[in-house]
C-alpha positions as protocol buffer text, in pm:
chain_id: "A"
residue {
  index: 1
  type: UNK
  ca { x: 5771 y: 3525 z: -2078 }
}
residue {
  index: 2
  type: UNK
  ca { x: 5831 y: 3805 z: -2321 }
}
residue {
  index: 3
  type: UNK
  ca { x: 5604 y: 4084 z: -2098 }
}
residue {
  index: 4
  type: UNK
  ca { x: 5811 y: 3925 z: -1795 }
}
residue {
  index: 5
  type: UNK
  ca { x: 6132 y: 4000 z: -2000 }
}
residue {
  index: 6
  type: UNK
  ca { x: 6034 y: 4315 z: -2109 }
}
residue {
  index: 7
  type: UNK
  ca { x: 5956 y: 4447 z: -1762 }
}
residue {
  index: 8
  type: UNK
  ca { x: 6229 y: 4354 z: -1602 }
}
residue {
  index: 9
  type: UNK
  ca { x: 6432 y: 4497 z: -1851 }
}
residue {
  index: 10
  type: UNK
  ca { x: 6284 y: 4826 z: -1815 }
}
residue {
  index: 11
  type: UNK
  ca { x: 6404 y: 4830 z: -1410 }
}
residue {
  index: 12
  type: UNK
  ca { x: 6695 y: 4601 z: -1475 }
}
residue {
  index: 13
  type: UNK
  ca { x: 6938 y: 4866 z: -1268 }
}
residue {
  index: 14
  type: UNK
  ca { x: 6713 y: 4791 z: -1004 }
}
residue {
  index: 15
  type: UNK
  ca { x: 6760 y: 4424 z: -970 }
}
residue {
  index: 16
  type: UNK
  ca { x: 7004 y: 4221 z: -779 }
}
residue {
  index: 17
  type: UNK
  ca { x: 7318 y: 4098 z: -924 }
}
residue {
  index: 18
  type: UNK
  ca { x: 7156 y: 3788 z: -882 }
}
residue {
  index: 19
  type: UNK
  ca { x: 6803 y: 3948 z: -965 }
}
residue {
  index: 20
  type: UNK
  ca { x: 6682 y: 3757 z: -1290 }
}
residue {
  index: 21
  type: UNK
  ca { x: 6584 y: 3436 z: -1184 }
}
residue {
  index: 22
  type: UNK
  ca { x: 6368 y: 3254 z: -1469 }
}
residue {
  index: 23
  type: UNK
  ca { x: 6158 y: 2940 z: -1450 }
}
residue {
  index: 24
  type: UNK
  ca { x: 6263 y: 2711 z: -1783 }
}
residue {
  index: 25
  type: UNK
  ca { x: 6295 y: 2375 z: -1935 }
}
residue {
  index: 26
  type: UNK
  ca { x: 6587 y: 2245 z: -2149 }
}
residue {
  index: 27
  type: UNK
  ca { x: 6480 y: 2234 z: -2463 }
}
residue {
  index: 28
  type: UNK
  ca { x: 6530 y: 1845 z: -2634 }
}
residue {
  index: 29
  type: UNK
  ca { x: 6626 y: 2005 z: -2958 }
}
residue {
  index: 30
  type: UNK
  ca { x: 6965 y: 2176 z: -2775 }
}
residue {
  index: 31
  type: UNK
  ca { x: 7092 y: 1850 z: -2672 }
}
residue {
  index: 32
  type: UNK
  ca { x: 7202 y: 1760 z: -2999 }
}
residue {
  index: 33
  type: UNK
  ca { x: 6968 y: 1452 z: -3043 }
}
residue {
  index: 34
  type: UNK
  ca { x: 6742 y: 1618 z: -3329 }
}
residue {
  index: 35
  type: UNK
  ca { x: 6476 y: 1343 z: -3185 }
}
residue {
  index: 36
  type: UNK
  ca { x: 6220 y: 1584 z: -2971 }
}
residue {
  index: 37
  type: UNK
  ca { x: 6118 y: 1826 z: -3196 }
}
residue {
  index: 38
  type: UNK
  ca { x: 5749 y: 1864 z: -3097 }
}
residue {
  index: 39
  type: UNK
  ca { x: 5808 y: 1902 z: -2689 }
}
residue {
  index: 40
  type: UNK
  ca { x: 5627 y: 2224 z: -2743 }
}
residue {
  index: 41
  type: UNK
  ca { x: 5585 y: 2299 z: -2414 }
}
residue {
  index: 42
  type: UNK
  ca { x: 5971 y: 2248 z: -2343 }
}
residue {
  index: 43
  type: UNK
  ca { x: 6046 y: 2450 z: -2658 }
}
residue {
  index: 44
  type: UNK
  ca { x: 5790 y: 2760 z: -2530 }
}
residue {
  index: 45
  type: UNK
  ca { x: 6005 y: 2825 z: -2265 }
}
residue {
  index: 46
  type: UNK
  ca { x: 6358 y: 2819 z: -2375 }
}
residue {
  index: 47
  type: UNK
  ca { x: 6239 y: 3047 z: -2682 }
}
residue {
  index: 48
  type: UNK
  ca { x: 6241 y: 3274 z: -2405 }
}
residue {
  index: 49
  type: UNK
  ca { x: 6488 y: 3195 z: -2186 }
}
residue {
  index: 50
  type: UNK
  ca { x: 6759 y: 3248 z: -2294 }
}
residue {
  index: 51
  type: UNK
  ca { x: 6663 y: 3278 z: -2652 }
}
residue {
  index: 52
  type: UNK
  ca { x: 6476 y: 3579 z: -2638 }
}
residue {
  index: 53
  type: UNK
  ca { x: 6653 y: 3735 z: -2366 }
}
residue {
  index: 54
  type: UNK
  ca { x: 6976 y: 3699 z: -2524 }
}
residue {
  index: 55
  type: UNK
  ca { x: 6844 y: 3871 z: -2821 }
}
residue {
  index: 56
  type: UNK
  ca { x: 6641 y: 4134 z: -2698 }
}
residue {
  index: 57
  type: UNK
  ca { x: 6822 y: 4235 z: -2341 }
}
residue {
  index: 58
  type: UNK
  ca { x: 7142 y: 4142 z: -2322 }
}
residue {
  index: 59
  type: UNK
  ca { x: 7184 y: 4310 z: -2046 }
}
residue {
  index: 60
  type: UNK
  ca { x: 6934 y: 4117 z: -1819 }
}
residue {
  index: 61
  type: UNK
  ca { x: 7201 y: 3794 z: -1923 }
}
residue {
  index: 62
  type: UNK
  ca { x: 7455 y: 3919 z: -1660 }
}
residue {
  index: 63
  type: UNK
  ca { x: 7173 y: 3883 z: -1437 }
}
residue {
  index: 64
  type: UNK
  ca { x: 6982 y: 3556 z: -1506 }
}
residue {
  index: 65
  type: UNK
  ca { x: 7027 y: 3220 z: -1376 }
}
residue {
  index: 66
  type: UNK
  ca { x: 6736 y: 2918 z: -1488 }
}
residue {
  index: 67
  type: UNK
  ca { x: 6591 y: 2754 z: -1264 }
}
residue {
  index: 68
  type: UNK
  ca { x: 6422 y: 2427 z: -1414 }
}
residue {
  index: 69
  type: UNK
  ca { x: 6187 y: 2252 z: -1198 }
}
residue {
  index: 70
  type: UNK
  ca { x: 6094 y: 1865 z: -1158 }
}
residue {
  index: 71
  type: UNK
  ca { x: 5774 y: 1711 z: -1183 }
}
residue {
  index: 72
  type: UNK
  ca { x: 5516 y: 1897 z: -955 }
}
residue {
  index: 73
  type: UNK
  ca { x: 5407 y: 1628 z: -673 }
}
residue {
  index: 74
  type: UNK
  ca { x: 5013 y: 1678 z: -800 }
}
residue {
  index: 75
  type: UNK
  ca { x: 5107 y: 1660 z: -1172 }
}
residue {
  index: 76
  type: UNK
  ca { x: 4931 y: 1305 z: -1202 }
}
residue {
  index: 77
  type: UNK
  ca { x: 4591 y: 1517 z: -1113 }
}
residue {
  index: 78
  type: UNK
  ca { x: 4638 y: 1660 z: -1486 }
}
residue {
  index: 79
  type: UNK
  ca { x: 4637 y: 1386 z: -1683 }
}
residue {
  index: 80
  type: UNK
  ca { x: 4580 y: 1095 z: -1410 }
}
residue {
  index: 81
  type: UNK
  ca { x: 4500 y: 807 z: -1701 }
}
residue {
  index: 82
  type: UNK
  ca { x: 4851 y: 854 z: -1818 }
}
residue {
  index: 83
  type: UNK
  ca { x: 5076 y: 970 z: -1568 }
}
residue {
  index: 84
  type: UNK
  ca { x: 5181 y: 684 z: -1399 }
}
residue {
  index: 85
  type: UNK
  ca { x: 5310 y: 562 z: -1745 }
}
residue {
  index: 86
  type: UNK
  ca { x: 5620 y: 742 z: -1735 }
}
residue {
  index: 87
  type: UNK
  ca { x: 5984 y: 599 z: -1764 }
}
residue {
  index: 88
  type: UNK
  ca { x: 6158 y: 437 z: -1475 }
}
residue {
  index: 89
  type: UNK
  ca { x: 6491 y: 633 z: -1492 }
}
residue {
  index: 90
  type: UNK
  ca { x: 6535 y: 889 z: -1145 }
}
residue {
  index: 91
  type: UNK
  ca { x: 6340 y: 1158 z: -1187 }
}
residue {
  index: 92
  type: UNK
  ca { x: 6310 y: 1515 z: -998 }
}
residue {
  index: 93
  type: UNK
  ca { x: 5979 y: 1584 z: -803 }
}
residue {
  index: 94
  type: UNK
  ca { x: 5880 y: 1864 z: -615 }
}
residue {
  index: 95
  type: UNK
  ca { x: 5608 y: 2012 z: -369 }
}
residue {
  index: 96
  type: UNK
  ca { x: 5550 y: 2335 z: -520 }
}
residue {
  index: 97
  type: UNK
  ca { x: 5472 y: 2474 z: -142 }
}
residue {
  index: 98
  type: UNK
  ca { x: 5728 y: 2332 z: 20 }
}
residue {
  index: 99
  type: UNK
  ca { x: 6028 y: 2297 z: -212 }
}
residue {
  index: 100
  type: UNK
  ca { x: 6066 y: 2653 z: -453 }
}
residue {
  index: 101
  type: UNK
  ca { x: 6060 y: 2908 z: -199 }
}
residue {
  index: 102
  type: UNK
  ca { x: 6383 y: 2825 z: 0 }
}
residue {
  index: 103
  type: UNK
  ca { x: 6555 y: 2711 z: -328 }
}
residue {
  index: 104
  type: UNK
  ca { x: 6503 y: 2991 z: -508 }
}
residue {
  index: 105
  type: UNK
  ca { x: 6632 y: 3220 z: -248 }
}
residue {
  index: 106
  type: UNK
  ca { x: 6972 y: 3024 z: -225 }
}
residue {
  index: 107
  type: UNK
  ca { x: 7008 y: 3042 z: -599 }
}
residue {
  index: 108
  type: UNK
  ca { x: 6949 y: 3442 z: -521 }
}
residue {
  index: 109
  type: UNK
  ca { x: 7233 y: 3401 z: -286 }
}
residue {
  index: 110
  type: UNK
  ca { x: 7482 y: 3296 z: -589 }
}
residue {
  index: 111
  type: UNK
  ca { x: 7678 y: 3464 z: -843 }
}
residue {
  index: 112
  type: UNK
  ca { x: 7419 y: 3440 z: -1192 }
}
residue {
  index: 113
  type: UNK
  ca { x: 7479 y: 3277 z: -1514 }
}
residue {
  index: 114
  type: UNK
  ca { x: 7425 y: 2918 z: -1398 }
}
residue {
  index: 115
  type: UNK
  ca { x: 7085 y: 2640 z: -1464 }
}
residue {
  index: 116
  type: UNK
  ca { x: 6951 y: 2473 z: -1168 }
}
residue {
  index: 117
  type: UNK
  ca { x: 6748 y: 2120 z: -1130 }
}
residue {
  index: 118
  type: UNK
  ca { x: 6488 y: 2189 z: -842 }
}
residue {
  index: 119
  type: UNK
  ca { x: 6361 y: 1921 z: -663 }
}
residue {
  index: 120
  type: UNK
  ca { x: 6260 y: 1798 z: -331 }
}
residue {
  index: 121
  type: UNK
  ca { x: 6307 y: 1454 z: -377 }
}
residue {
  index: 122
  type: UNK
  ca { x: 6525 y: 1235 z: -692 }
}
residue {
  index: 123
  type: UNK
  ca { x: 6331 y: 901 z: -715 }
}
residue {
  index: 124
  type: UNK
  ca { x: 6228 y: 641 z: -1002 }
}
residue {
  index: 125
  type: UNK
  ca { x: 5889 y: 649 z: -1147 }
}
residue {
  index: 126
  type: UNK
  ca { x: 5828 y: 282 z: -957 }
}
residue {
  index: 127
  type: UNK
  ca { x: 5978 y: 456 z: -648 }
}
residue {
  index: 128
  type: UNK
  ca { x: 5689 y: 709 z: -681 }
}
residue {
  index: 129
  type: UNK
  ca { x: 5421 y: 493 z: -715 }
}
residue {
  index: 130
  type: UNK
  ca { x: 5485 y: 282 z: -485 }
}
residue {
  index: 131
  type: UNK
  ca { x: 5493 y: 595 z: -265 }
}
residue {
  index: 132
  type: UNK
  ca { x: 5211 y: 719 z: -425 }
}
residue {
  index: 133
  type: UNK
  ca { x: 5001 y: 412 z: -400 }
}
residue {
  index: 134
  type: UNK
  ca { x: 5052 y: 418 z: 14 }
}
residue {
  index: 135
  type: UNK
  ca { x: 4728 y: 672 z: -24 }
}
residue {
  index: 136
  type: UNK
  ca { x: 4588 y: 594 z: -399 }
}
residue {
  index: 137
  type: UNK
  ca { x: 4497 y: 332 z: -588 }
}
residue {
  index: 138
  type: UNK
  ca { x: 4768 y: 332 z: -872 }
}
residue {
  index: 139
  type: UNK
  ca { x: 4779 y: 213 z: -1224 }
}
residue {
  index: 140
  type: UNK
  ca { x: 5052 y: 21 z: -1210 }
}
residue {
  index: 141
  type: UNK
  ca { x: 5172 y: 14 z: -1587 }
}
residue {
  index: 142
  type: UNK
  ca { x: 5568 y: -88 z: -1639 }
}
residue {
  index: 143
  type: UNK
  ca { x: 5557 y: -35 z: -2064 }
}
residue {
  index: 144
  type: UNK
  ca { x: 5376 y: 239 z: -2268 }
}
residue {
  index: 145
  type: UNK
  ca { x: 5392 y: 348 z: -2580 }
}
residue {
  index: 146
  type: UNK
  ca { x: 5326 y: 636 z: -2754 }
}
residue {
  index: 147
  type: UNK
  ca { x: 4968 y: 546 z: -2936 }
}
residue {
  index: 148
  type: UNK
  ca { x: 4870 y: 459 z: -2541 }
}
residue {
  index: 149
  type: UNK
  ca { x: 4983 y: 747 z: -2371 }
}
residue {
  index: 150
  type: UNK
  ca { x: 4725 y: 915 z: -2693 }
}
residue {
  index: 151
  type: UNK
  ca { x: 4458 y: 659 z: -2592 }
}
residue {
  index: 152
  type: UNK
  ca { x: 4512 y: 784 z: -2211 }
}
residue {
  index: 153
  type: UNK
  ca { x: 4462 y: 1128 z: -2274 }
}
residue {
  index: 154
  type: UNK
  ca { x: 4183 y: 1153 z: -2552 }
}
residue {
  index: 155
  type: UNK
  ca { x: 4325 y: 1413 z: -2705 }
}
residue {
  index: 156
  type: UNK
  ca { x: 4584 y: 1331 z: -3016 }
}
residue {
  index: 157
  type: UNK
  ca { x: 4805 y: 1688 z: -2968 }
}
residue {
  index: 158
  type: UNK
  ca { x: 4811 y: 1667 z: -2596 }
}
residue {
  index: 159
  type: UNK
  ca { x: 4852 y: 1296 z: -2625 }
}
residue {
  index: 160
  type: UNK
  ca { x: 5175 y: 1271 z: -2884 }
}
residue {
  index: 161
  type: UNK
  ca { x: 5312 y: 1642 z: -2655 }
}
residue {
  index: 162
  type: UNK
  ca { x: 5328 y: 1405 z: -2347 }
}
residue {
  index: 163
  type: UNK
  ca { x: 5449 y: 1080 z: -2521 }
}
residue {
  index: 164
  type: UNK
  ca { x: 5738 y: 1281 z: -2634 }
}
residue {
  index: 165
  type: UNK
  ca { x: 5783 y: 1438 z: -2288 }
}
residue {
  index: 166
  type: UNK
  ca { x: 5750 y: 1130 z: -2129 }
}
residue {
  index: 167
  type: UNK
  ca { x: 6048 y: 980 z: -2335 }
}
residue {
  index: 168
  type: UNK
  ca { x: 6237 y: 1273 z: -2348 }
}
residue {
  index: 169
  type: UNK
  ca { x: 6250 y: 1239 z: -1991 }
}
residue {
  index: 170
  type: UNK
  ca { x: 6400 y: 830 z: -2005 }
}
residue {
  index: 171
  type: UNK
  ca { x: 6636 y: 962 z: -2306 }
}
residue {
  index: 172
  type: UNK
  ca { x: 6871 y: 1160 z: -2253 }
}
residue {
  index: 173
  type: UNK
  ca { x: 6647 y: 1274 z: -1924 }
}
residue {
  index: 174
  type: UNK
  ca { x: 6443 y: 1517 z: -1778 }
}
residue {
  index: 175
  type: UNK
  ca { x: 6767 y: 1738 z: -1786 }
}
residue {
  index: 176
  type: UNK
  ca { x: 6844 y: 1699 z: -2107 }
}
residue {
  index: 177
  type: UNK
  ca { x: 7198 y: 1549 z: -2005 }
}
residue {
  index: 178
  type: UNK
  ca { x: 7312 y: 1883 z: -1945 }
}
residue {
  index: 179
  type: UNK
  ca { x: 7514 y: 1974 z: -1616 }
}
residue {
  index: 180
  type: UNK
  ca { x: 7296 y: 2179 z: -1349 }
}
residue {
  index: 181
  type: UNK
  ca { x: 7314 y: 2269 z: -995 }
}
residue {
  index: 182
  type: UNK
  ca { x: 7081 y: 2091 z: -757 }
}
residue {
  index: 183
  type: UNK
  ca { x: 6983 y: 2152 z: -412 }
}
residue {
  index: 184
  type: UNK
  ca { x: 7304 y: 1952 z: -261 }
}
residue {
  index: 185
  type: UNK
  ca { x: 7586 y: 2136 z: -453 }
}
residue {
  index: 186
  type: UNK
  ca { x: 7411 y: 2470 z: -310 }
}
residue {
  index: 187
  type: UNK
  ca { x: 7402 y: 2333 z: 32 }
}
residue {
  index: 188
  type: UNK
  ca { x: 7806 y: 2238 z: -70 }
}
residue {
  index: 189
  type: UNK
  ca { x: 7864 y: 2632 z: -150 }
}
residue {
  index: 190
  type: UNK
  ca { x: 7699 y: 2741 z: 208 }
}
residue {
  index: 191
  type: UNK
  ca { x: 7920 y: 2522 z: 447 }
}
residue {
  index: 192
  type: UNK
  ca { x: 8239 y: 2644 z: 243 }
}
residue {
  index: 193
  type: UNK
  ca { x: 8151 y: 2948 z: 305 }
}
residue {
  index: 194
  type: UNK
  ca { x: 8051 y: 2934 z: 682 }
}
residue {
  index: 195
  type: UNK
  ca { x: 8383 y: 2752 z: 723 }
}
């Protein structure tokens, strides 16, 4: 993220008013809670942006909007003995293919400054499996807990990282509680304007 930064930076006259567009996660420890404070993968990111940014180039701020992204549709393929252990609270899920590209260019379209939820579809974790078990043969698990989500994976790190994830994401959510744009208030913006 930092090289990213950096670059852009160096041809920020170049870019679009709307021409830093950043891939992030809300990091738990900024919602107040205190609770999450080994999501290290959640933390990685927002060290960046806007940590980092805000820091280093201000000037790429007036430029930058986040876009956070949902669960990846082939995330279970990762760690496939845990997945399907998450929380049942409505999640965002996305197909990486089909989803980013046209919601990335309508954020483009808008003025910067704002975080964005993407997400093709908003369903529970049951919703999903059941979805999911139309083609597979799913684990159907309605409780976990954290020393079984380390069992699942093998590995104690990785293990305890998505444990914390995984309940970060039923409390306060996957968005940390905080207010972002989604796919239907930019689809809002575009019939006010064509009106």
């Amino acid at each position: 993220g930092r090289c990213i930064t950096d670059a852009a930076a160096a041809t920020v006259d170049s870019l679009d008013a709307s021409g830093f567009l950043v891939s992030t996660l809300i990091l738990a420890s900024m919602c107040g809670t205190g609770t999450y404070t080994e999501l290290y993968h959640f933390g990685a990111k927002e060290d960046i942006f806007p940590d980092f940014v805000n820091e280093k180039h201000p000037e790429l701020v007036a430029k930058m909007s986040r876009i956070q992204t949902g669960y990846f549709m082939t995330s279970h393929q990762i760690l496939p003995s845990s997945y399907l252990r998450k929380p049942n609270r409505e999640q965002p899920h996305l197909d990486v293919n089909s989803d980013i590209g046209n919601f990335v260019y309508a954020v483009s379209q808008t003025p910067p400054g704002r975080a964005y939820m993407t997400g093709g579809t908003t369903c529970t974790w049951s919703e999903w499996i059941s979805l999911w078990g139309r083609v597979e043969s799913p684990l159907l698990i309605s409780k976990w807990m954290p020393e079984d989500m380390i069992s699942a994976v093998g590995d104690a790190d990785l293990g305890l990282e998505a444990a914390y994830m995984f309940s970060y994401a039923s409390d306060p959510g996957y968005d940390s509680g905080v207010d972002m744009l989604k796919a239907s208030d930019l689809r809002k913006a575009s019939e006010t304007r064509r009106q």
